[in-house]
C-alpha positions as semicolon CSV with decimal commas, in nm:
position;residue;x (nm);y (nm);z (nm)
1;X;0,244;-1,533;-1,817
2;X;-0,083;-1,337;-1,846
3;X;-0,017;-1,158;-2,149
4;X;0,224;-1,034;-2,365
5;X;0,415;-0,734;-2,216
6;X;0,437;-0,455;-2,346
7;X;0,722;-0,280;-2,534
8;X;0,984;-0,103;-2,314
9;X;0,874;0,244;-2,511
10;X;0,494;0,187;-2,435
11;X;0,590;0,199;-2,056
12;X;0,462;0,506;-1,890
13;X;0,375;0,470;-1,490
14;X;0,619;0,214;-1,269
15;X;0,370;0,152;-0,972
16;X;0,544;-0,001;-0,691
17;X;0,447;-0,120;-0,322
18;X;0,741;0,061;-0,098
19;X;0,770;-0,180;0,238
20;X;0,949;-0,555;0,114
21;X;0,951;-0,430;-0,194
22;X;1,121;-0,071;-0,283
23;X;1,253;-0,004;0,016
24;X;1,550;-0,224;0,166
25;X;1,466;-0,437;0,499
26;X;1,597;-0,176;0,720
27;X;1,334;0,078;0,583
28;X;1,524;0,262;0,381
29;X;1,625;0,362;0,010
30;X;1,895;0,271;-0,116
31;X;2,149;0,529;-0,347
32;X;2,071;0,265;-0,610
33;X;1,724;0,283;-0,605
34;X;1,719;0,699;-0,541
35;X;1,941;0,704;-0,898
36;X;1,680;0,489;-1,059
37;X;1,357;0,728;-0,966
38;X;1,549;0,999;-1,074
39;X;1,631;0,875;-1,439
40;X;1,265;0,818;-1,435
41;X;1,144;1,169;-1,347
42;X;1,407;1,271;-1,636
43;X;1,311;0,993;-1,891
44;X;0,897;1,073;-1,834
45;X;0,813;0,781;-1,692
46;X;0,621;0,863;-1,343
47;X;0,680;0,668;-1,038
48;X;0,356;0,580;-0,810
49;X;0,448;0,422;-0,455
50;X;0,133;0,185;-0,326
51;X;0,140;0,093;-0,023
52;X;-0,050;-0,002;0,283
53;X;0,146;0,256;0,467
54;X;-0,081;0,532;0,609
55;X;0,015;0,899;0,497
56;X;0,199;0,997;0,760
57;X;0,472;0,719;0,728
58;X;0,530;0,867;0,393
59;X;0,715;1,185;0,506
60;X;1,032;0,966;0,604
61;X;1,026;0,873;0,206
62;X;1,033;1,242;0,087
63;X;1,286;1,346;0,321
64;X;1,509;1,074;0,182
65;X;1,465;1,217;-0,194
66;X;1,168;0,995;-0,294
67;X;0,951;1,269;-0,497
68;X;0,605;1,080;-0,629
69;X;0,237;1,062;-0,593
70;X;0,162;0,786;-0,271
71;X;-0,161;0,544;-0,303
72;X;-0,157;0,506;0,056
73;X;-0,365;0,310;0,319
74;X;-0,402;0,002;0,074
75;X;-0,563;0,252;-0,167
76;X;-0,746;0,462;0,093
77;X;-0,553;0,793;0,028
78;X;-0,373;0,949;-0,220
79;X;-0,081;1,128;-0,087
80;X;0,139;1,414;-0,260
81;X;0,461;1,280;-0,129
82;X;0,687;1,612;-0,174
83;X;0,403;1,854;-0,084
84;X;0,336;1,664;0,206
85;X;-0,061;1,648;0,152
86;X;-0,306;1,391;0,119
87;X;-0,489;1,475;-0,195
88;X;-0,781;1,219;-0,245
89;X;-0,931;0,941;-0,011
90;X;-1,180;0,658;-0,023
91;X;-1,323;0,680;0,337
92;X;-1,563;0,464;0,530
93;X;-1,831;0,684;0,695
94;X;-1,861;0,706;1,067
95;X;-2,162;0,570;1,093
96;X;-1,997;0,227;0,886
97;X;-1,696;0,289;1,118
98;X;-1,865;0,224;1,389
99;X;-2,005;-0,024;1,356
100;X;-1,745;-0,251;1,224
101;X;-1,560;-0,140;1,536
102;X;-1,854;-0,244;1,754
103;X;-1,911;-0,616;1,584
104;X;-1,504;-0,667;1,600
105;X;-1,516;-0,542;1,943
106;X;-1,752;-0,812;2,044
107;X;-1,661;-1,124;1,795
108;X;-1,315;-1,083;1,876
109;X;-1,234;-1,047;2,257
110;X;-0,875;-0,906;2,361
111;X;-0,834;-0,798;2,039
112;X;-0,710;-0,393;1,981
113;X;-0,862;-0,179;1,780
114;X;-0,754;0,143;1,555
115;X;-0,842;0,376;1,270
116;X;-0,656;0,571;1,010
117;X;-0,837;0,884;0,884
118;X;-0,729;1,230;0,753
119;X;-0,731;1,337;1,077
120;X;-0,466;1,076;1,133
121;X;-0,411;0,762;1,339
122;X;-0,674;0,688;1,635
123;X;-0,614;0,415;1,901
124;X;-0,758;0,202;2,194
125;X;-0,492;0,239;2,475
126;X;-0,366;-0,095;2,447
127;X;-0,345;-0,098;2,088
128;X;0,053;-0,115;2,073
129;X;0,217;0,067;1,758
130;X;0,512;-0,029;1,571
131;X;0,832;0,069;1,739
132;X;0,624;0,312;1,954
133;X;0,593;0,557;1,668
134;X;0,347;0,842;1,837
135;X;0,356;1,034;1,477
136;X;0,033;1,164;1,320
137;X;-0,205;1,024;1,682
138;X;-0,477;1,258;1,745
139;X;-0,652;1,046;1,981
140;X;-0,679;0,737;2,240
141;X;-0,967;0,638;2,331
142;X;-1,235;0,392;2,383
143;X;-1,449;0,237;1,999
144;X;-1,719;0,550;2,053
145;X;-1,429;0,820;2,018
146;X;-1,241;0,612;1,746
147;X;-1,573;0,631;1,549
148;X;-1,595;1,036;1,555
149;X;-1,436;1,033;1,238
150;X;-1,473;0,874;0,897
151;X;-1,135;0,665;0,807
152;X;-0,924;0,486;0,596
153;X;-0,853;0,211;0,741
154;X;-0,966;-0,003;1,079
155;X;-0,679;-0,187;1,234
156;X;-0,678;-0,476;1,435
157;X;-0,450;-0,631;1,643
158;X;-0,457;-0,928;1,841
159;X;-0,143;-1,053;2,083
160;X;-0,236;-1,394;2,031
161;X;-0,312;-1,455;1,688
162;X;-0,118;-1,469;1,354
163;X;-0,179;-1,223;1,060
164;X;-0,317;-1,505;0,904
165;X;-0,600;-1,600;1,169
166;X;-0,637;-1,175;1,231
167;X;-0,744;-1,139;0,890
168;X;-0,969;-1,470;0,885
169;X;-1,140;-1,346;1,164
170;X;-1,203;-1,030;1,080
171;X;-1,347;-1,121;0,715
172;X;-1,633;-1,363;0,914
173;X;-1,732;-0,981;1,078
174;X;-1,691;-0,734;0,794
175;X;-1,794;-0,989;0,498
176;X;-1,964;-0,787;0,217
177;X;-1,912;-0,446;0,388
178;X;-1,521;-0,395;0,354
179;X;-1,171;-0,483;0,253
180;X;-0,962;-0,736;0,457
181;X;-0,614;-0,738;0,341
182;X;-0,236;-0,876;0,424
183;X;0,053;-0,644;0,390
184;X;0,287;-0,835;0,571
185;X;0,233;-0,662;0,889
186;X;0,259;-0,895;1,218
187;X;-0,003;-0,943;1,380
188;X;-0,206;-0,659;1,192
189;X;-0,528;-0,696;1,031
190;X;-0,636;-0,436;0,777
191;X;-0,964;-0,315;0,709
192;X;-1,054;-0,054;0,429
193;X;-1,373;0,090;0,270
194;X;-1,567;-0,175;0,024
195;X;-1,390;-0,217;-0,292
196;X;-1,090;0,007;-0,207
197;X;-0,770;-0,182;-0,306
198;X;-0,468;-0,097;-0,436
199;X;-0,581;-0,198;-0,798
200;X;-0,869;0,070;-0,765
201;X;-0,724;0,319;-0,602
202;X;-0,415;0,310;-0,937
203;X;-0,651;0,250;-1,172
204;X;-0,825;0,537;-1,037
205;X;-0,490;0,760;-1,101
206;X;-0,454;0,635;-1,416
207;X;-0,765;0,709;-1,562
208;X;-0,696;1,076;-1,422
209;X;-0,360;1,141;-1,589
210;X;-0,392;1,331;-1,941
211;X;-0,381;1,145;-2,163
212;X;-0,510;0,834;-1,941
213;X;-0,235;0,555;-1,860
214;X;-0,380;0,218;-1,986
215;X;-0,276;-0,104;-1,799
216;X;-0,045;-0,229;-2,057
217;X;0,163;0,082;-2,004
218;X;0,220;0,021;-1,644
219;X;0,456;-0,209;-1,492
220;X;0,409;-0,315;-1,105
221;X;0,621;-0,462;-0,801
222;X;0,527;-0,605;-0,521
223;X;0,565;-0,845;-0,251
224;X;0,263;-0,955;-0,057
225;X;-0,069;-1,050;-0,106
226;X;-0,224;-0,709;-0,030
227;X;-0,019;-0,651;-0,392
228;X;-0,218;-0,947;-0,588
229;X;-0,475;-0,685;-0,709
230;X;-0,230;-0,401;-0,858
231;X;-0,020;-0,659;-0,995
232;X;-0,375;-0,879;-1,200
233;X;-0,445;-0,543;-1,329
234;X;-0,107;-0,427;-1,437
235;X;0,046;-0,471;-1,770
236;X;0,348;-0,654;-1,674
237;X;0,305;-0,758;-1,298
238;X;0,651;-0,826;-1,122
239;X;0,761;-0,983;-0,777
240;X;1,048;-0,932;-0,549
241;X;1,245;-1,286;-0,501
242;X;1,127;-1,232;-0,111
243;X;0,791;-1,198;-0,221
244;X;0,508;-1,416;-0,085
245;X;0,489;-1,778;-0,254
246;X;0,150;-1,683;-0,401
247;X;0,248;-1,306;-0,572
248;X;0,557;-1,541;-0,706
249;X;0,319;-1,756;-0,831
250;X;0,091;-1,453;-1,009
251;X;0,422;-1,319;-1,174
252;X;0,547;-1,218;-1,525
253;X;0,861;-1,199;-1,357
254;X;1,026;-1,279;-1,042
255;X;1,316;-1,000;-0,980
256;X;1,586;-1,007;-0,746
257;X;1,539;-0,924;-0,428
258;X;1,405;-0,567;-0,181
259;X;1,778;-0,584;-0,090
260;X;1,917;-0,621;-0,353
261;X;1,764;-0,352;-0,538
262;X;1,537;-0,581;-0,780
263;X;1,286;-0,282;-0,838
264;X;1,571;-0,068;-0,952
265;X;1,781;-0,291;-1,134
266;X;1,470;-0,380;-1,351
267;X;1,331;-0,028;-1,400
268;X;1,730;0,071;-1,500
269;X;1,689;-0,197;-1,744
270;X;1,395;-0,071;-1,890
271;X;1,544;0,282;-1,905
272;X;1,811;0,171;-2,061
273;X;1,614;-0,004;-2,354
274;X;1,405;0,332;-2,416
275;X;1,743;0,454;-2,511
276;X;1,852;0,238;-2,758
């Protein structure tokens, strides 16, 4: 345990990664789950989704009766999830862009290369997206286009390699400059501005809200080790049972499984003691 946590009352802000976490295997959210964020919206208690998804995957959540504020992009953008509008971002300028994209270009040969910006999602032409989505592209192109824009994130993706040795790789090129980080996502390394994580980019939120949300008033979920941050700065940090073996390890509390509905049945739980 890292610290006492706090009393179910104190709660004010459930922050929770969506992908292995909130969201069921098959990508989607569950009637359990829906009934829980709405007794939270009733009961004051706001729901923030973190999540290395970009903006534009977010949509799919609203449509399926998910209303909340999104840290998006591994903290990169801040998303309005039922206005459909990206509100804040912590970008990487072009200049920066470019020439990450140049050095991983060179150090890592055959791999793919792409950006996230608010623009939306920029490509090399063999840079192959997850189940062919074509949402959100605005362009494919060679590094020198891709760097027209200041973005989010920098994707790379390598046919050969594990996540594991992706992200390695990458941190030897970026060192200092940038975020590497894991969400789970095969054969995907992330890139985002320096500093940017999900820890700053909720921390960031919180100290926004009126009055400010202190970390011992926020619980947080999560499953991989893009997650570790939120969940060391979080009053009571939690982990789905599928969760990688080192976020188990961080832990207050290990909760049941994505599909089983851990997030929800512990959140109900904590509902329910505000009411007694």
């Amino acid at each position: 345990m890292r610290a006492s946590p706090p009393r179910p009352d104190g709660v004010r802000v459930v922050a929770s990664d969506c992908d292995g976490t909130l969201l069921r295997s098959d990508g989607t959210v569950s009637g359990r789950t829906r009934a829980v964020l709405d007794r939270c919206a009733s009961s004051g208690v706001r729901v923030v989704l973190v999540t290395a998804r970009p903006p534009r995957w977010m949509d799919e959540l609203g449509d399926l009766g998910v209303e909340a504020v999104a840290l998006c992009g591994n903290g990169a953008f801040t998303y309005d999830v039922s206005r459909r509008e990206i509100i804040g971002h912590r970008l990487m300028p072009a200049e920066l862009v470019g020439t990450l994209l140049a050095e991983l270009k060179e150090a890592l040969p055959g791999a793919a290369l792409a950006t996230e910006s608010v623009r939306g999602f920029a490509r090399e032409p063999h840079f192959h997206r997850a189940n062919d989505r074509t949402d959100g592209q605005w362009l494919v192109g060679d590094i020198g286009q891709l760097a027209q824009e200041p973005a989010g994130k920098i994707l790379v993706r390598h046919g050969d390699w594990s996540t594991e040795q992706i992200s390695a790789r990458v941190k030897q090129v970026v060192g200092e400059r940038a975020e590497v980080a894991d969400s789970g996502a095969v054969q995907l390394g992330e890139v985002t501005g320096r500093g940017v994580t999900k820890a700053l980019a909720l921390l960031t939120w919180c100290a926004e809200q009126d009055p400010p949300v202190a970390p011992h008033e926020v619980w947080a979920f999560g499953d991989m080790l893009n997650d570790i941050p939120m969940l060391e700065w979080a009053g009571r940090a939690h982990a789905v049972a599928n969760a990688h073996p080192q976020v188990l390890a961080l832990a207050d509390e290990v909760v049941p499984s994505n599909d089983e509905d851990g997030v929800a049945n512990r959140v109900a739980a904590l509902l329910d003691a505000r009411t007694v």
